[in-house]
C-alpha positions in Angstrom: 136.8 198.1 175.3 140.1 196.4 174.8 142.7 197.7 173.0 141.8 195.3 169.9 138.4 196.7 169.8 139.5 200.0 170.2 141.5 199.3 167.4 138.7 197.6 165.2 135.9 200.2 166.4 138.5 203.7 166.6 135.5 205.4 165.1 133.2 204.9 167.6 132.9 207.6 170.1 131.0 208.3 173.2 127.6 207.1 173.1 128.7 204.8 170.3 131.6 203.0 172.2 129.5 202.3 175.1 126.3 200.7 172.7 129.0 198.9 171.3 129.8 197.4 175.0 126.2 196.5 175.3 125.7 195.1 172.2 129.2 193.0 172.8 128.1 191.3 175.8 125.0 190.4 174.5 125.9 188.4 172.0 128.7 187.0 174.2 125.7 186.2 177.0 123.2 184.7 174.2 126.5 182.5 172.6 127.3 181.1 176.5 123.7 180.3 177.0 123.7 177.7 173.9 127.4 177.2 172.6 126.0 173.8 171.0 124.2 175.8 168.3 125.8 178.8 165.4 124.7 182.2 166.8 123.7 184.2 163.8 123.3 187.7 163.2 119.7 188.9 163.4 117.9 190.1 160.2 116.8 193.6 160.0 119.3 194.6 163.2 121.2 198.0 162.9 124.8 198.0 161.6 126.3 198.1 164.6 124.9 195.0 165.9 125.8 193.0 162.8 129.1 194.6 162.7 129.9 193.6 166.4 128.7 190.4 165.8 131.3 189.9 163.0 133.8 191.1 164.9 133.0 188.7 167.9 133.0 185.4 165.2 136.1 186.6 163.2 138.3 186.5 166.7 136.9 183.4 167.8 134.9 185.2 170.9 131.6 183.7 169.2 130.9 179.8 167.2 133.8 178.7 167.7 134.6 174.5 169.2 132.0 172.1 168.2 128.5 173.1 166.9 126.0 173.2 164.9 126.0 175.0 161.7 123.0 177.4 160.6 124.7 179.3 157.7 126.2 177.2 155.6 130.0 177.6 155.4 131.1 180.9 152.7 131.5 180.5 149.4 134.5 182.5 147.2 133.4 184.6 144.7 133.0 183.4 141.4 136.4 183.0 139.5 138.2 183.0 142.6 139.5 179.9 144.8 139.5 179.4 148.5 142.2 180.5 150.8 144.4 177.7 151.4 146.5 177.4 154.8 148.5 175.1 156.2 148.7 174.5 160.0 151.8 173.0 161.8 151.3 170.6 164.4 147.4 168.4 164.9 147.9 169.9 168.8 144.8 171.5 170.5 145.6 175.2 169.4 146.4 173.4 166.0 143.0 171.7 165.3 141.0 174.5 166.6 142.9 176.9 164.5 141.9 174.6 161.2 138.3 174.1 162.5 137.9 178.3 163.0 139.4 178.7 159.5 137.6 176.2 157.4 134.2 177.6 159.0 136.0 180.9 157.5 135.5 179.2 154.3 139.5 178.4 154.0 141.2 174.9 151.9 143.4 174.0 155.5 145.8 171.2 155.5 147.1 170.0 159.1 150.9 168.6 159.2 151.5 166.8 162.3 155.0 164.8 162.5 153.6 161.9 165.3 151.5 159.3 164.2 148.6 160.7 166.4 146.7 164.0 167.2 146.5 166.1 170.1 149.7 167.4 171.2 150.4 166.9 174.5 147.0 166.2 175.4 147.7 162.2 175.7 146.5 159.6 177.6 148.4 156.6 178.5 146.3 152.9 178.5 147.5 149.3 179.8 145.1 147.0 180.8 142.7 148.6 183.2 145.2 151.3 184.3 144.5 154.8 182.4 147.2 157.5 183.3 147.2 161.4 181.3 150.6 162.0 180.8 149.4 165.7 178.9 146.7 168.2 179.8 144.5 167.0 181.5 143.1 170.0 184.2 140.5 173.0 183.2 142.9 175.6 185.2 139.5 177.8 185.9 136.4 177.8 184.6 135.7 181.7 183.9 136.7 182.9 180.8 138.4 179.5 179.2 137.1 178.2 175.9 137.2 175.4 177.5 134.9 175.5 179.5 132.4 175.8 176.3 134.5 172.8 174.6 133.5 170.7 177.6 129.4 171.9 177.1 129.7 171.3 173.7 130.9 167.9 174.0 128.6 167.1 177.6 131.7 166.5 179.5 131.0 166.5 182.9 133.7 168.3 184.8 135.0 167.7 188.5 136.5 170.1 191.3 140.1 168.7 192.2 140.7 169.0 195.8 143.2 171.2 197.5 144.8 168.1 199.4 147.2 166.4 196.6 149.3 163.8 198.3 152.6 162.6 196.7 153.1 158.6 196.5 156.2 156.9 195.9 156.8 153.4 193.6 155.9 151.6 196.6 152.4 153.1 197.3 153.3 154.7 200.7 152.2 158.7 201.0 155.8 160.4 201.0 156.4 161.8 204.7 155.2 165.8 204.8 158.5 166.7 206.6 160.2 164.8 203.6 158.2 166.8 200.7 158.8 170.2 202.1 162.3 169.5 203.1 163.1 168.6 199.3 160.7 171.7 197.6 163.2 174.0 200.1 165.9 172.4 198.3 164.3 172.6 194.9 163.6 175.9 195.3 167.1 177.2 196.3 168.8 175.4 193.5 166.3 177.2 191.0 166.8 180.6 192.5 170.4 180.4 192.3 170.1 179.1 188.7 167.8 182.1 187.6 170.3 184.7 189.4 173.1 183.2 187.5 171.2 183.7 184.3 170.2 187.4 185.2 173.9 188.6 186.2 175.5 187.0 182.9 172.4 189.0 181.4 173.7 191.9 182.8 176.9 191.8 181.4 175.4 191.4 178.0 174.0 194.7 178.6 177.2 196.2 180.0 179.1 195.0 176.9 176.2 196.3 174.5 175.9 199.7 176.4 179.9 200.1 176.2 179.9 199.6 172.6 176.5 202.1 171.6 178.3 205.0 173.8 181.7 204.6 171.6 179.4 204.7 168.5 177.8 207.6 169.9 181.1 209.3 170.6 182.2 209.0 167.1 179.1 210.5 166.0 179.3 213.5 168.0 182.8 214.1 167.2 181.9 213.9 163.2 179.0 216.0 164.1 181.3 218.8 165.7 183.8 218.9 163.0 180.4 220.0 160.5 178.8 223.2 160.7 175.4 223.2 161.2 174.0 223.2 157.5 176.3 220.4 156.7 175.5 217.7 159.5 173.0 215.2 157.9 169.8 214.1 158.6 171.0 210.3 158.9 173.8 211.1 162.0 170.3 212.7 164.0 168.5 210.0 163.7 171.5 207.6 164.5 172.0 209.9 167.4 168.6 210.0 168.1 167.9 206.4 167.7 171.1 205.4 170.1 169.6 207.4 172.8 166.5 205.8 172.9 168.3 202.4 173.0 170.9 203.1 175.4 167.8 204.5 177.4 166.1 201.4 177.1 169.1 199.1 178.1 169.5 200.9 181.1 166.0 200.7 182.1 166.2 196.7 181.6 169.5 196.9 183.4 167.6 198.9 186.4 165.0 196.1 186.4 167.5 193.2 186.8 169.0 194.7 189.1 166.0 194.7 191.4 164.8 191.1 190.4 168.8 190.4 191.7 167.7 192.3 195.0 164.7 190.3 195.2 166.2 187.3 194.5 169.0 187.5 196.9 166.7 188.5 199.6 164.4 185.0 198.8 168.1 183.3 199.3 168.4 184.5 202.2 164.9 183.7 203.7 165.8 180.1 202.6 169.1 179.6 203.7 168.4 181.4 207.4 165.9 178.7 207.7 167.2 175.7 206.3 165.9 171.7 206.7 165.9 169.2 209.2 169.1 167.6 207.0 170.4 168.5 203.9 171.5 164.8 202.9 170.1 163.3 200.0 168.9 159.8 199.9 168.1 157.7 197.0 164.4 158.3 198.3 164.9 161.6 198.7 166.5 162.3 195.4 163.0 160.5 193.4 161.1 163.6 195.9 163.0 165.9 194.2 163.4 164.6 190.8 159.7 164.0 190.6 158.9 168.4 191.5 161.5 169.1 189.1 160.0 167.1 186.4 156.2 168.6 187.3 158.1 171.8 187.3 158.8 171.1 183.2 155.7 169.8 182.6 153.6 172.8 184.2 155.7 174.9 182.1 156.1 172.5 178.8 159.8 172.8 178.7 163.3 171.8 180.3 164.1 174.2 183.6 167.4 175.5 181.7 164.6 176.8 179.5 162.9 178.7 182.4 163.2 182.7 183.2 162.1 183.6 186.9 161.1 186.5 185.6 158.9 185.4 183.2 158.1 181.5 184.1 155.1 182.6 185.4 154.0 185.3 183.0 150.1 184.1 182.3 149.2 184.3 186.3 147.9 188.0 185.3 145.7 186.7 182.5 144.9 183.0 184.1 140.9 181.8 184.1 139.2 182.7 187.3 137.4 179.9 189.3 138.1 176.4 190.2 140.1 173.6 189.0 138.5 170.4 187.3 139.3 168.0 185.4 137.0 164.9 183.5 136.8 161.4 185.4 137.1 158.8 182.6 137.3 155.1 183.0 
């Protein structure tokens, strides 16, 4: 069970917990078989089942994307009026989000402040020439709701090859010695930025810590100038409570301290083995302009933006499988 199931099923126990297992990937295994259709509860089943399956529909595990209805949509009681929601931005997460809830029964209203949908799923058109300048890969087909988006809508999907050549403006394949000479480069410059960002991080800390331990030493001197009956319960818990941040701080402080360590070490892997030539031509400058700006758009925002610690926090939780994308025309 995950923790929100525990958390949704903390009565279960035992036996229970691991029917509830069972009964969970059944429905999930009967809803990926036929995503095109609404998988209903089945009359007459036990509570569990019926429980699990609402569970599974209300978190958008189950019926969820584009399908057919069965049940019509829910009706408020009488006297009362739907829930009404509004929904920020006509993006992916957006109009998924306003297709779950009205299926909830729910008024929803989408604001979007371009004069188009989609977010940055967009495609670019001129003449015959079609270019995606958004989304535009499944990154893995296990697990992703995509993946059932694309059965819903009979998209046929296609594996992208490992080999991805870079072109420039001119058509020619950019040189391989050219390419990894300017990533070397890229990828110092990056490094050095993030270690810049982690030391003046550290400071922060320093200066936080330094002022918690003189607030801490005032404490303790009011606290010893009190006899024992007298000291309140709100200098403990202030006590109390700047212990556990102080710990905390340290601990983070600790941490950056190693990513420095690591970092530094990378820097020195780099610069022990440096490039061919470290002079930039205007050709060289497009390489390197071009992996920074695929850089951004991996990440969806400017590389001043970017932590190295966390830049690439989903690779724990990313969809297993290949990578595939539609062919349109």
């Amino acid at each position: 069970m995950s923790s929100l199931e525990a958390e949704c099923f903390s009565d279960l126990q035992g036996a229970c917990s691991s029917a509830f297992v069972q009964i969970r990937n059944r429905i999930l295994k009967l809803w990926f078989e036929d995503p095109k259709k609404q998988l209903p509860p089945y009359n007459g089943d036990p509570a569990l089942v019926i429980r699990t399956h609402a569970f599974l529909e209300r978190h958008g595990f189950i019926n969820y994307g584009i399908y057919e209805r069965i049940a019509p949509i829910p009706t408020p009681p009488k006297g009362k009026q739907r829930p009404k929601v509004i929904i920020i931005g006509a993006g992916v997460s957006g109009l998924a989000a306003a297709r779950q809830l009205q299926s909830f029964g729910c008024e929803v209203v989408i604001l979007e402040g371009r004069d188009r949908v989609g977010g940055r799923v967009v495609t670019y058109r001129k003449g015959p020439y079609v270019a995606d300048l958004g989304a535009m890969v499944v990154t893995g087909l296990g697990g992703n709701p995509v993946t059932t988006l694309s059965v819903q809508m009979n998209m046929e999907l296609h594996k992208i090859k490992q080999k991805c050549p870079l072109y420039e403006a001119t058509g020619n394949q950019v040189p391989k010695h050219k390419d990894e000479m300017i990533q070397q480069l890229k990828a110092v410059i990056t490094l050095q930025e993030k270690l810049k960002a982690n030391i003046n991080k550290m400071s922060d800390i320093q200066e936080l810590l330094q002022s918690m331990k003189v607030e801490k030493e005032s404490l303790l001197l009011e606290k010893t100038k009190l006899s024992a009956g007298d000291a309140s319960i709100l200098q403990e818990f202030n006590l109390r409570r700047l212990n556990r941040e102080m710990k905390l701080l340290c601990n983070e402080y600790d941490a950056l301290v190693t990513l420095n360590s690591n970092i530094e070490d990378k820097l020195t892997q780099l610069e022990t083995n440096p490039p061919s030539s470290v002079y930039l031509s205007v050709r060289d400058r497009q390489i390197l302009d071009w992996h920074f700006a695929n850089l951004e758009f991996a990440n969806a925002t400017p590389l001043g933006n970017l932590s190295l610690k966390h830049w690439d926090q989903d690779d724990d939780f990313e969809f297993t499988g290949n990578h595939l994308t539609d062919i349109r025309t």
